[in-house]
Every structure is written in C-alpha cells, then in structure tokens.
N, C-alpha and C positions, 0 to 999 in steps of 0.2 A: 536722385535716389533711384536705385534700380528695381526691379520688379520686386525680384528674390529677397531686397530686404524690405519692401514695402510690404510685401506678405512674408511672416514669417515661416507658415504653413509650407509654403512651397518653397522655402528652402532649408526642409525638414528631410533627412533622406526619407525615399518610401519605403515604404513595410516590406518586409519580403513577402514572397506566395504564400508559405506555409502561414505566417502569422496573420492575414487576410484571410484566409479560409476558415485556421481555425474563431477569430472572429465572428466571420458570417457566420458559420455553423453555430455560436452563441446566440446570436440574432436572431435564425431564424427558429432556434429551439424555443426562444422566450414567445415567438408567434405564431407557432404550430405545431403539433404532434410530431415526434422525431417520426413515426414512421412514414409520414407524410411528405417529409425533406427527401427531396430527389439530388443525388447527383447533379446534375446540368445546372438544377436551380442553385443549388451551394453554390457553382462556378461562377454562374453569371454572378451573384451576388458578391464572389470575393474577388470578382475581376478576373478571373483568369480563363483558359482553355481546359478544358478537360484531360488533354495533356498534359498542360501542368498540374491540373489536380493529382493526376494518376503519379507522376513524379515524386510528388509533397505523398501523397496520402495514399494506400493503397485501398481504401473507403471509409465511411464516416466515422466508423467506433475508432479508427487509429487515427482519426481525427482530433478523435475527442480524447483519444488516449496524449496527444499532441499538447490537448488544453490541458492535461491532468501536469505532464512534465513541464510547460509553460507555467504554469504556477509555481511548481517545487523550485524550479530556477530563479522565481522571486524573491521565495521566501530564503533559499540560500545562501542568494547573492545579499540580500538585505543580514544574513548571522552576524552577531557582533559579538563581544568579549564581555559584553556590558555586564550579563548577570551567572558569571562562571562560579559567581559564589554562593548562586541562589540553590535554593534547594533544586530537587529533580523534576518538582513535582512543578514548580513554578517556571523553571525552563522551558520545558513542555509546555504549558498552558501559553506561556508567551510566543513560544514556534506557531502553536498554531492559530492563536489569534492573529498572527503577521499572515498567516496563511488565510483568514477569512476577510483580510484585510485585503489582500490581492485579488481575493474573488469576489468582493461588494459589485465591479465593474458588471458581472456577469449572472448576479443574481438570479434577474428573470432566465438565463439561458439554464443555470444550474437547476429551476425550479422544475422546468420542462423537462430535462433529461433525468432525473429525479424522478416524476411520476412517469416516465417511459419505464424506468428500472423495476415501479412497481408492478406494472402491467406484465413484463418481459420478464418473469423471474429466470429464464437462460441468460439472456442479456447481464442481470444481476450481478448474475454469477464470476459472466467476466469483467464488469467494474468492479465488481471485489480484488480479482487478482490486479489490476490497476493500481486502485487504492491501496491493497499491500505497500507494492513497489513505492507508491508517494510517502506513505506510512517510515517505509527502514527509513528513508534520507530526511523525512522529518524526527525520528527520535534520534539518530545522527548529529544532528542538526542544534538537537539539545543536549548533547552531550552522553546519550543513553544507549549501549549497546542490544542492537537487536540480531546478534547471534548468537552460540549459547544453545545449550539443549531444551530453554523454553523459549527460543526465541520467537519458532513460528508462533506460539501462544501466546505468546506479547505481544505480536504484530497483528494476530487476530481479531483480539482483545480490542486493538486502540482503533482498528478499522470498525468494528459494530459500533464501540462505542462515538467516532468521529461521523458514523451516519445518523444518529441519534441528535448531534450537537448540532447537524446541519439542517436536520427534522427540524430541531428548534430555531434555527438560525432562521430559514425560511419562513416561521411566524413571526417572529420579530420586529417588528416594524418602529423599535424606539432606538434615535439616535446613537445612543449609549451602548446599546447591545445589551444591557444587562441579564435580561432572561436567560440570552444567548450564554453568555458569563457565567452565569450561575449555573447553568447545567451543562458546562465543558469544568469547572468547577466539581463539581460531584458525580463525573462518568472520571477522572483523574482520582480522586478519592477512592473512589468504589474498585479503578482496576489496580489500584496503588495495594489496597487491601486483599485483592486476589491475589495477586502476585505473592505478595508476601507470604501469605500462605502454601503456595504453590512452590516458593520456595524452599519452605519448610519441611514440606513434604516431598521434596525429591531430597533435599537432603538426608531426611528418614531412610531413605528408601534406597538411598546409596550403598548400604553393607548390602542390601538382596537383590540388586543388578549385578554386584562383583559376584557376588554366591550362586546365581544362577548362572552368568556364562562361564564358573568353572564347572558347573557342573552338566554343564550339555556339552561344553566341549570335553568332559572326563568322558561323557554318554558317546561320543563318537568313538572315544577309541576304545571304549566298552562292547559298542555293537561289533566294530571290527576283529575282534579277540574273539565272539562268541562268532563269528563268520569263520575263521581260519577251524575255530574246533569242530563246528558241524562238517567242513567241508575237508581238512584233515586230522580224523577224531586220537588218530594212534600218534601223529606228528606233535600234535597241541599236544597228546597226553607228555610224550616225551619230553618237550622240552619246557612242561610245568615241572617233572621231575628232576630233570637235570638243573631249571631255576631254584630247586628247594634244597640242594645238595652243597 
C-alpha cells in the first residue's frame, strides 16, 4: 500500500493560500483581539510568505471580506429547488440557516470579529457594506428580488436584522439552535411586515412623484421664459403677442 493511500490526508489536494489564510485569520480572531493580529503572524500561521499574503489579500479586513464571499459560495453552491413552493418567508429563513450552518466552523473566529466591530464603530461600518453585498446574493438565493426602488431598504433591513440573529446565535449554546431559530424567526416576520407597509406606501405616493417631476420640470422651463423676458422685455413682449394672434 503506498503512503498517499495509507494517509488519506495527504492525498487530499492542499488548500490554496487564500483559503489558509483566511482560515488562520479565523483562528487567530477566536484567540486574540483583531487588533492585535499582525500581518507576519496571520502569514506564519497560514503558511505562507508575506508575498503571498500580499498577492491573496491586500490586508486583513479584505481578508475577512475573503471569509464573508467564502461562505456566500457555500451557501450558493449548496441552492436547491427543494422548497420553490415554499413561501418567501420560509425560503429565506432556510438560506440562511444554511448560511449559519457554514459558519458553526468558525464561530469563535466570528465572535472575536464581532466584538472588534463593536469597539471600531468605523470598522462597523465597512462590514456593513460587506454584509450588504452577502445580503443581495443571499435573498437571490431565495428567490427574492433585491432591486427595485426599495431595494437598498430591504437589503438594510435584512443586514440589522441578520446582526441581531447572529447576537443571538453567539449565545446559543443548545444543539438545536432553537433560540437562534426563533429570533431569525421574528426579525423575518417583523421585516416581512415593514416591507409591506412600505410598499403600501410608495405605492400611495406614486401619483405625487409623477406630479412632482412634472412639475419642476414645467418650473425649468418657466424660469427660462421669465429669463428671456427680463433680459429681452420688448422681444418676449412681441412674441406673446404675436402667440395670442
């Protein structure tokens, strides 16, 4: 029997750089303060050169942005047709349970970066626009458009509300998830019922966006009319009277 099949380990292809890094970067988030993670250390830890850090990553937030698209490709790649009959609400709930199902691995790393986010409210800010971007290809995912004149407010909506669920997630500590469940469960309900609303109300409100932009583009060519007359008052006079003739 030869090595390679005696171990099957090593006759596994190896991880790429990027996937090793971002890795370590989980690791070492689970046992230190992110701001404390150096460069050189992430590398020794994922094996590589700093060169090839620099290659893969151009520093650790696009790192970590690395583990945010690493997951959405799980949850993706795993879509099925299974529940195309299910309601919207239930589509979604199962996207993204598949989606905390992919990050169980990484829990402690998610917890650390988590309380960095609370510390760093700049930082926040840009795992928000992250989470966005995970956000559209997870309601995608469920079949849910998030374009659309509310779409950024859907996609806002499901990011606060997805940092909530993941508040909860990280107390969590029963097999089942249920806690977890139940308040991904009624942050779906609650924006199910805003939307709705919000739909209602832009539809309302659709006769007086048509009403207003005719009437500021009437007002452009109103100021122009009163410009030609200040500026030729005997011209404008004439040829109002030659229009009335």
């Amino acid at each position: 029997m030869s090595e390679a099949s005696a171990n099957p380990e090593s006759a596994a292809a190896p991880r790429d750089p990027r996937t090793r890094i971002i890795d370590a970067l989980m690791e070492l988030a689970a046992e230190r303060q992110w701001e404390d993670i150096t460069l050189s250390e992430l590398a020794e830890r994922a094996g590589v050169s700093l060169s090839q850090f620099r290659d893969c990553f151009p520093s650790k937030g696009a790192a970590l942005a690395g583990f945010s698209r690493m997951i959405d490709k799980k949850v993706l790649d795993d879509s099925s047709a299974d529940l195309a009959n299910e309601s919207a609400r239930d589509r979604l709930f199962d996207v993204l349970m598949r989606r905390l199902d992919a990050m169980a691995p990484y829990k402690e790393g998610v917890r650390g970066v988590a309380e960095w986010a609370r510390r760093d409210p700049v930082s926040a800010l840009a795992l928000n626009g992250v989470a966005l971007n995970s956000m559209r290809f997870m309601l995608e995912a469920a079949g849910l458009d998030s374009e659309g004149p509310l779409g950024n407010i859907k996609l806002q909506g499901l990011v606060l509300a997805w940092g909530r669920v993941l508040d909860e997630w990280l107390r969590d500590e029963e097999p089942g998830l249920d806690r977890t469940m139940a308040m991904l469960d009624t942050e779906l309900a609650r924006g199910g019922r805003i939307l709705a609303r919000l739909d209602d109300v832009w539809r309302v409100a659709s006769p007086l966006r048509t009403f207003g932009r005719a009437l500021f583009s009437g007002g452009r060519r109103y100021d122009e009319r009163i410009r030609e007359r200040w500026q030729n008052p005997r011209d404008a006079a004439s040829r109002d009277m030659g229009a009335d003739i």
